[in-house]
N, CA, C and O atoms as CSV, one atom per row, in Angstrom:
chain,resi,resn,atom,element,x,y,z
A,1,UNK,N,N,-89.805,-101.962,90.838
A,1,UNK,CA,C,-89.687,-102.669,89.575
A,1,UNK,C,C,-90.872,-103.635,89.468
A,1,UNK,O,O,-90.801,-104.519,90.322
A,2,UNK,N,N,-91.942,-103.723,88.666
A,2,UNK,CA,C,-92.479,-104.807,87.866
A,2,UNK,C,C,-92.145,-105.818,87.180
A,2,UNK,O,O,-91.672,-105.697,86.050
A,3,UNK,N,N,-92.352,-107.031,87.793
A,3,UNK,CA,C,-92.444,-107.606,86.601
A,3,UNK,C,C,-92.614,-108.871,86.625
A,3,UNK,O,O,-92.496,-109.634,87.584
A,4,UNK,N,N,-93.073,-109.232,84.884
A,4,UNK,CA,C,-94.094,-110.400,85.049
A,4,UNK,C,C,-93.669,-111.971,84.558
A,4,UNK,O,O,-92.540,-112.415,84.345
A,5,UNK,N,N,-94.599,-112.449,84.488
A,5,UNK,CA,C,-94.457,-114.160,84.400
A,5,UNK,C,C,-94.999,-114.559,83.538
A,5,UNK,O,O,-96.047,-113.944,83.343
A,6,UNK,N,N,-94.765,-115.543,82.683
A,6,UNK,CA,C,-95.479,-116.202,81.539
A,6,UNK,C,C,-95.205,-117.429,81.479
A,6,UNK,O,O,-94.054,-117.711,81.812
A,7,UNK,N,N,-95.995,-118.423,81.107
A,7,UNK,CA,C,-95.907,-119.939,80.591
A,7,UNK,C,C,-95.315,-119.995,79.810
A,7,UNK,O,O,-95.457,-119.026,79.063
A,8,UNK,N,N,-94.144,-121.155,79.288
A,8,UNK,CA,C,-93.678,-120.935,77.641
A,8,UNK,C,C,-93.717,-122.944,77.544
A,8,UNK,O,O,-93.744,-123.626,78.568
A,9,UNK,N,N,-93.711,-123.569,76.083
A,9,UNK,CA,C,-93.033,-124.845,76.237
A,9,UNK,C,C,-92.501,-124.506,74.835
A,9,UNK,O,O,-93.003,-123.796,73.964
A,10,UNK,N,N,-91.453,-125.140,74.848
A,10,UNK,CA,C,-90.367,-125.524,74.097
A,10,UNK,C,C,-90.703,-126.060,72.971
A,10,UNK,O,O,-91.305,-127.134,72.936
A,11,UNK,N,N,-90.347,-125.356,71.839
A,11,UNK,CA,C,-91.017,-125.877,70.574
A,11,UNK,C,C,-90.192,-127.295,70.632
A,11,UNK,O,O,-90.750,-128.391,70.595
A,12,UNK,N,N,-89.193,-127.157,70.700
A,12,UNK,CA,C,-87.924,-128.129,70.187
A,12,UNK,C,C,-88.977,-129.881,70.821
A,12,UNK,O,O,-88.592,-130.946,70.338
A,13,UNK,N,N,-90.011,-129.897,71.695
A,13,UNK,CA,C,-90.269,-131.174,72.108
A,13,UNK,C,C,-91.465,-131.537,71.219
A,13,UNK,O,O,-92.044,-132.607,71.406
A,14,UNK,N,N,-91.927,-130.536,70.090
A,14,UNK,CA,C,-92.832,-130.747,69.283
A,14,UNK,C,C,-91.991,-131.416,67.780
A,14,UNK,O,O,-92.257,-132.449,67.165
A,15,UNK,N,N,-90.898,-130.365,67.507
A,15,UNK,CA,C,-89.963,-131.012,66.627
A,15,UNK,C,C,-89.093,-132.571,66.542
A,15,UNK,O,O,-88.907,-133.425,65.676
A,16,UNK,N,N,-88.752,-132.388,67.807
A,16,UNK,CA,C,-88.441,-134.166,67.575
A,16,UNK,C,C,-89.096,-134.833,67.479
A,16,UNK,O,O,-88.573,-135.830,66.982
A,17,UNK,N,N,-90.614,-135.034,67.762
A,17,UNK,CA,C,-91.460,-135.764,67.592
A,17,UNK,C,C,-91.996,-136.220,66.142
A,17,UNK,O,O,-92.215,-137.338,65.675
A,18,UNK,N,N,-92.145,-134.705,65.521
A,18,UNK,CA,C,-92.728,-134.620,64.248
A,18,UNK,C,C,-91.927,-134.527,63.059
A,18,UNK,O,O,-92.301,-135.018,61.994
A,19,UNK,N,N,-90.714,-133.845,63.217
A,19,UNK,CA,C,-90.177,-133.084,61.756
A,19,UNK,C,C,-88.974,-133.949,61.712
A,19,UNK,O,O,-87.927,-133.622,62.271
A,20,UNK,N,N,-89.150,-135.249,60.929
A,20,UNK,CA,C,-88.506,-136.125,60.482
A,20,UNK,C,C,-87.122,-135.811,59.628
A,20,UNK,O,O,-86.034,-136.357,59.806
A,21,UNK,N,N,-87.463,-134.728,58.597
A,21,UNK,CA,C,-86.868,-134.172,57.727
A,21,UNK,C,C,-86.001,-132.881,57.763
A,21,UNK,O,O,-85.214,-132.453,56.919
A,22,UNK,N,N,-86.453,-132.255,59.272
A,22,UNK,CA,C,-85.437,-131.360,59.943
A,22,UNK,C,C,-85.744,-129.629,58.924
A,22,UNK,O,O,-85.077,-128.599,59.015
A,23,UNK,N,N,-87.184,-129.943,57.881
A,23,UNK,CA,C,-86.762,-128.759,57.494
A,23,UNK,C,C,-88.205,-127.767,58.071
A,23,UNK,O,O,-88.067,-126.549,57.955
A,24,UNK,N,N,-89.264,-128.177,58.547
A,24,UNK,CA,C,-89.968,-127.564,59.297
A,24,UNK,C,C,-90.154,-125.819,59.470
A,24,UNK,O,O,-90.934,-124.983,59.013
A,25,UNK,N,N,-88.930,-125.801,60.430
A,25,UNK,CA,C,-88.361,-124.326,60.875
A,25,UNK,C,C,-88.198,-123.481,59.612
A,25,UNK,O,O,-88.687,-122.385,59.342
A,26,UNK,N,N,-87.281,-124.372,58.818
A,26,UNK,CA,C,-87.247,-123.828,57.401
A,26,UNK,C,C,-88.464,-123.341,56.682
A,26,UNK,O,O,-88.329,-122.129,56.518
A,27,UNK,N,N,-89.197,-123.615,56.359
A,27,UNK,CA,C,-90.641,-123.188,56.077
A,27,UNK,C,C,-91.666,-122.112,56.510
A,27,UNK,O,O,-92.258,-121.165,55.992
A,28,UNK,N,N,-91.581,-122.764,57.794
A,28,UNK,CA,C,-92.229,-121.816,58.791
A,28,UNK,C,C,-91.435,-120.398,58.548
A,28,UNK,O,O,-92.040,-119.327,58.481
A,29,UNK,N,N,-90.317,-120.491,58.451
A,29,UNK,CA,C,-89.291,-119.320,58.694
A,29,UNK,C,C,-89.770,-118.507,57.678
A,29,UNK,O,O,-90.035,-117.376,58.084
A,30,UNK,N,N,-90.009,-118.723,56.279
A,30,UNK,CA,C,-90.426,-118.423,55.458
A,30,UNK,C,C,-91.421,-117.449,55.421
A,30,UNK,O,O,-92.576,-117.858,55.543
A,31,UNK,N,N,-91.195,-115.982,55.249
A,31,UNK,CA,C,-92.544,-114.544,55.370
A,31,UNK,C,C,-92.733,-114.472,56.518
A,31,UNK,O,O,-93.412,-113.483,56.796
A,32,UNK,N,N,-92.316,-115.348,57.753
A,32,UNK,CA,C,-92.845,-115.646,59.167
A,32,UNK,C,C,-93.037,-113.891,59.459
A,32,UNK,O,O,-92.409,-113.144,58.708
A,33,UNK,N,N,-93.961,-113.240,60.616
A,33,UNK,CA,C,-93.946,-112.279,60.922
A,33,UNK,C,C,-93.532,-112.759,62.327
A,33,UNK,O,O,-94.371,-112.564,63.207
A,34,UNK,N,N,-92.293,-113.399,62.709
A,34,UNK,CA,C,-91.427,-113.505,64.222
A,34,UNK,C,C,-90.368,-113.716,63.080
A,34,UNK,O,O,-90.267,-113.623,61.857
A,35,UNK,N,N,-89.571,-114.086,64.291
A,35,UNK,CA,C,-88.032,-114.532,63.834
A,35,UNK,C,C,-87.207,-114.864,65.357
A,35,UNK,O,O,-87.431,-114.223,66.383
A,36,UNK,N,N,-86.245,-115.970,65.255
A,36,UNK,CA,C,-85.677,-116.239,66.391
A,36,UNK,C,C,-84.211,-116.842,65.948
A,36,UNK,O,O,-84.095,-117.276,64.802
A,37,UNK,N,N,-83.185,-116.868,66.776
A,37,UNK,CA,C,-81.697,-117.211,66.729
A,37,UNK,C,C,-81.311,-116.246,67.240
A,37,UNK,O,O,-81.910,-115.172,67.296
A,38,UNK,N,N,-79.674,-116.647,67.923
A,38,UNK,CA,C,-79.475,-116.122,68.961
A,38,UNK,C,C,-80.071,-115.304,70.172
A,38,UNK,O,O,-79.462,-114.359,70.674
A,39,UNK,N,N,-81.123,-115.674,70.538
A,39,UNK,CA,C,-81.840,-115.457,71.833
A,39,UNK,C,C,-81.900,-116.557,72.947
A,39,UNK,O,O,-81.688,-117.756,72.767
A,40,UNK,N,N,-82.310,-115.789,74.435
A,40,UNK,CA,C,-82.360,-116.803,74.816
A,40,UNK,C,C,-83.621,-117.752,75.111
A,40,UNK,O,O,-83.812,-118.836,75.662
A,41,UNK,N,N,-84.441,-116.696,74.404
A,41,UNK,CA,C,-86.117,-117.242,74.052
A,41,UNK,C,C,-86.707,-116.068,73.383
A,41,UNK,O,O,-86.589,-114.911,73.789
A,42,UNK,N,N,-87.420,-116.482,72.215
A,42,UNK,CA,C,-88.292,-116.211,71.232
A,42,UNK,C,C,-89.123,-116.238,71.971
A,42,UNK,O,O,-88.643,-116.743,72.986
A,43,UNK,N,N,-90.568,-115.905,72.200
A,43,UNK,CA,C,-91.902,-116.858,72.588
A,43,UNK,C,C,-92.855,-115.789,71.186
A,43,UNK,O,O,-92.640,-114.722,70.610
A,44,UNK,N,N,-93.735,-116.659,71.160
A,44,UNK,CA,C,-95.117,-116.297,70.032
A,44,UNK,C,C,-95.943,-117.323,70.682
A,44,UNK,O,O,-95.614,-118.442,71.076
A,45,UNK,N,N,-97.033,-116.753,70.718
A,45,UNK,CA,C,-98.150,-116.965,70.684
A,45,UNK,C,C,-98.910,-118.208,70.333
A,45,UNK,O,O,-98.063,-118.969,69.866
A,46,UNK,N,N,-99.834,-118.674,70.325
A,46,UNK,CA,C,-99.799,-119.774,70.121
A,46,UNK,C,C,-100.735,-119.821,68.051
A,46,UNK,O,O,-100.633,-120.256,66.903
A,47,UNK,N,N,-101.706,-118.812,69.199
A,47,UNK,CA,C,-102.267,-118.755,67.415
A,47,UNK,C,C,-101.878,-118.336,66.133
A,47,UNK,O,O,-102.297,-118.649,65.018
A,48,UNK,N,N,-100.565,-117.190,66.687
A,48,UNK,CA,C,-99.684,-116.897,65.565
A,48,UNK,C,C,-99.093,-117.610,64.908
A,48,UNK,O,O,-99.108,-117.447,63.688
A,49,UNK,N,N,-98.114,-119.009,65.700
A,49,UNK,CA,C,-97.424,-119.650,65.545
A,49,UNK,C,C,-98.282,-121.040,64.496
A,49,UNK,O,O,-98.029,-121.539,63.400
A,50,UNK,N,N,-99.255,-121.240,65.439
A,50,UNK,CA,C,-100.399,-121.998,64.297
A,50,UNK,C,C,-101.138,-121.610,63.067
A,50,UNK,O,O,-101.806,-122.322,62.317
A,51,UNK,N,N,-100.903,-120.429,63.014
A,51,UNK,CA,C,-101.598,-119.970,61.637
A,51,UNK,C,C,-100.182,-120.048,60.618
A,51,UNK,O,O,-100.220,-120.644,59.541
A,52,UNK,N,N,-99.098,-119.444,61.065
A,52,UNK,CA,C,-98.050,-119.306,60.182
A,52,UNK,C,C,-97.362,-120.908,60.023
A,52,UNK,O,O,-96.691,-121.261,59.053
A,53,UNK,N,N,-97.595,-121.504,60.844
A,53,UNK,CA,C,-97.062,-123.422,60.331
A,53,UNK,C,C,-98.282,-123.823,59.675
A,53,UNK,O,O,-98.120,-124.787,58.927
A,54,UNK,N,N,-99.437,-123.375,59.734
A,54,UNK,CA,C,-100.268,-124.123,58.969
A,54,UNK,C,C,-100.270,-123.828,57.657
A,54,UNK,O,O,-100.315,-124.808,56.914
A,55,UNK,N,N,-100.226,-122.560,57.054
A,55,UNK,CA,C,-100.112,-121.898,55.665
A,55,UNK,C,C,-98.816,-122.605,55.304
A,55,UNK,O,O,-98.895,-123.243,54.253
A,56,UNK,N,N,-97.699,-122.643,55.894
A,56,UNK,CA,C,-96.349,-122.813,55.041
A,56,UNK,C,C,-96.304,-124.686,55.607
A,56,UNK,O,O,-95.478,-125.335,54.966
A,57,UNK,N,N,-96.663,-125.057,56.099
A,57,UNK,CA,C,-96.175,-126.564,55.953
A,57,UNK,C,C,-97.507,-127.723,55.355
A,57,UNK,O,O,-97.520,-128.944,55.198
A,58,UNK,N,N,-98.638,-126.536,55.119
A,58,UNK,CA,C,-99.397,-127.627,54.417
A,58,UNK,C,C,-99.139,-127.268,53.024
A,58,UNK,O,O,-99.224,-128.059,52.084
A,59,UNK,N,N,-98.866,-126.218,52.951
A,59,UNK,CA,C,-98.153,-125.598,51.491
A,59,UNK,C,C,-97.200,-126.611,50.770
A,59,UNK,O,O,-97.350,-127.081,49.642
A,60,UNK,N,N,-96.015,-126.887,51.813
A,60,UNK,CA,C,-95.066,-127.935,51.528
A,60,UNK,C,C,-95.250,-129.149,51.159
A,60,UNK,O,O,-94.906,-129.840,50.200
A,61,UNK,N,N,-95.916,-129.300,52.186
A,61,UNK,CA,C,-96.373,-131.118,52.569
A,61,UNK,C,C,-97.451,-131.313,51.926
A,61,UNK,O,O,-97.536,-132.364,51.292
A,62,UNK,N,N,-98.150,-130.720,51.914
A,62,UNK,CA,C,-99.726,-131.333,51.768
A,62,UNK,C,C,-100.651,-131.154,52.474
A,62,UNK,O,O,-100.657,-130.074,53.065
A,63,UNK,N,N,-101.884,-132.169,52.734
A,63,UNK,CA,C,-102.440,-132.088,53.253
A,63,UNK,C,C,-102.934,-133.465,54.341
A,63,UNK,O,O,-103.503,-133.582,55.426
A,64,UNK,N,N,-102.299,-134.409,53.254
A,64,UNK,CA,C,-101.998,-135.764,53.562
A,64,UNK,C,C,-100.564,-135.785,54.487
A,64,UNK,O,O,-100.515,-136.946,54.891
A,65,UNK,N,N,-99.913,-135.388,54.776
A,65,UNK,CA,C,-98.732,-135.878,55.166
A,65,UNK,C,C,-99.258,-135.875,57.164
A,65,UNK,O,O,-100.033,-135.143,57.779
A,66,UNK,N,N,-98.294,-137.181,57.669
A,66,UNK,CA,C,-99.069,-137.305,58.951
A,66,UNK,C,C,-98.289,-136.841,59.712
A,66,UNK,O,O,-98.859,-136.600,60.776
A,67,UNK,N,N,-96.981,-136.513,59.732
A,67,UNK,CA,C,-95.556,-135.763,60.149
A,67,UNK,C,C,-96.381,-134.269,60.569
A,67,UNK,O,O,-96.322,-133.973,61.762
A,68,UNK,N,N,-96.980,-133.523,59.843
A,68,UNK,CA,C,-97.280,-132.326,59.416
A,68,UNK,C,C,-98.818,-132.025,60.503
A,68,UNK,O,O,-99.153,-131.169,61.321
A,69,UNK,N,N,-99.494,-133.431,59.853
A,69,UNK,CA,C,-101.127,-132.742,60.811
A,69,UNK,C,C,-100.679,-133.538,62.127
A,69,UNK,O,O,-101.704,-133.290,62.762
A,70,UNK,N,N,-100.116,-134.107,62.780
A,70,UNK,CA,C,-99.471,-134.395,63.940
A,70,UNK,C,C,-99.100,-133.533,64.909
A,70,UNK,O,O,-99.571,-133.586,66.045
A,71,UNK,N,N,-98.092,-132.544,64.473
A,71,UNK,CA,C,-97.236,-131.684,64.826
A,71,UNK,C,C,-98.368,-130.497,64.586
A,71,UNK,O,O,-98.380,-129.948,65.688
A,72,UNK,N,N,-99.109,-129.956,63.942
A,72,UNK,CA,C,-100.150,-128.897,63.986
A,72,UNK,C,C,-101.474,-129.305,64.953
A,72,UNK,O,O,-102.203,-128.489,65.515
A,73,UNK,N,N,-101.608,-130.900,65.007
A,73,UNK,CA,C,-102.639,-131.234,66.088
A,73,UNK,C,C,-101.918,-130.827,67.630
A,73,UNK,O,O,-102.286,-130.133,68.577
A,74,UNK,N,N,-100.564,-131.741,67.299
A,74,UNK,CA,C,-99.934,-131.120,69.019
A,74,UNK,C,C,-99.986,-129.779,69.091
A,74,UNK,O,O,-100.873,-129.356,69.832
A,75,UNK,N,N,-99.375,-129.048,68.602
A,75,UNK,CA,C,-99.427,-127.261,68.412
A,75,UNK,C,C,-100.993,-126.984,68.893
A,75,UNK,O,O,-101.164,-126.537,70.027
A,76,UNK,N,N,-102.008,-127.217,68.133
A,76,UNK,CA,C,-103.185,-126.606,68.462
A,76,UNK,C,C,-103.676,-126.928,70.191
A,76,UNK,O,O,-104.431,-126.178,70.809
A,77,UNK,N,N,-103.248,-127.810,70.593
A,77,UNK,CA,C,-103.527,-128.456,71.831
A,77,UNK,C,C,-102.720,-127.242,72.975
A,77,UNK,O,O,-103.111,-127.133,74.138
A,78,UNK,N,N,-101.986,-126.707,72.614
A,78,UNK,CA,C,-101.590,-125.978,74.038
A,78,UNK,C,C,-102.276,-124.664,74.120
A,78,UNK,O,O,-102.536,-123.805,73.278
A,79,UNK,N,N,-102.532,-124.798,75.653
A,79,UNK,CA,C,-103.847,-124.018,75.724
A,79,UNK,C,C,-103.406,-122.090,75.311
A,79,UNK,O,O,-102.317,-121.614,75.634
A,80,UNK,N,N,-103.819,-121.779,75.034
A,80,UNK,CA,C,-103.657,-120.160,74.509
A,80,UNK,C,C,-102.740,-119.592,75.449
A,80,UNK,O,O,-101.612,-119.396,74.998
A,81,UNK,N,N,-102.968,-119.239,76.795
A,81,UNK,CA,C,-102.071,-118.557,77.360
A,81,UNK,C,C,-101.233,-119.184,77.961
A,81,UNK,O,O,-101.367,-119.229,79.184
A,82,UNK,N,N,-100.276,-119.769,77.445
A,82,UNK,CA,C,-99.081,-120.619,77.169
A,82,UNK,C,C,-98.129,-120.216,76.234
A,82,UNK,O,O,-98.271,-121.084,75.373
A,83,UNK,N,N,-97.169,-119.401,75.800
A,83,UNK,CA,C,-96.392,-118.996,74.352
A,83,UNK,C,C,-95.476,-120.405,74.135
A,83,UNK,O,O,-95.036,-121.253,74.911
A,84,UNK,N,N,-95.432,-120.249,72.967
A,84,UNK,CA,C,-94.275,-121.065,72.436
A,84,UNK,C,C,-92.767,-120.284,72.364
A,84,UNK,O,O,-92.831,-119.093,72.059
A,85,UNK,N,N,-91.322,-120.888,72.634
A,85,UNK,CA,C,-90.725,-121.154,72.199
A,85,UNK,C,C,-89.571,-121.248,71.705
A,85,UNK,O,O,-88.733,-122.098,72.004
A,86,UNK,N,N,-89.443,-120.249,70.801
A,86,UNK,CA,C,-88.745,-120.926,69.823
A,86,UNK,C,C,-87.346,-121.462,69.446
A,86,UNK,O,O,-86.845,-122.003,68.461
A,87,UNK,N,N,-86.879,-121.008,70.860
A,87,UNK,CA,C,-85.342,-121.224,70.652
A,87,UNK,C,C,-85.151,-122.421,71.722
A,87,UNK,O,O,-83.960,-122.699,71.864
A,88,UNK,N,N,-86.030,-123.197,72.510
A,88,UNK,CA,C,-85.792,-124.018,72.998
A,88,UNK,C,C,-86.628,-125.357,72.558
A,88,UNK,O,O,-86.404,-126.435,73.110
């Protein structure tokens, strides 16, 4: 049997930090090409995950909002081969 290993961190420690308003996920969720619930981990990518929060929450928010480029600055910071997520 094979088999392998991967890095993951937990979106959920990016969300409490940033998404004040709890609707975030909501957004993102929105056309997303992933999807997660009931698992016991999602993971995506990092650049996937940053391209698809950046289109739908600057969409929302703006461009001004500091909740938003906060939470996409932390996001961009984890290094590539690292996945996110999403159910933790």
């Amino acid at each position: 049997m094979n088999t392998n290993v991967c890095e993951y961190v937990g979106l959920s420690q990016f969300l409490e930090k940033w998404d004040t308003d709890g609707e975030f996920m909501t957004y993102i969720g929105n056309n997303a090409p992933f999807s997660w619930g009931d698992n016991n981990h999602s993971l995506v990518d990092v650049e996937s995950f940053l391209s698809q929060s950046e289109d739908a929450l600057l969409l929302e928010y703006g461009e001004d909002c500091p909740n938003v480029n906060g939470f996409l600055k932390d996001i961009n910071e984890v290094p590539r081969n690292i996945y996110i997520d999403l159910e933790s």
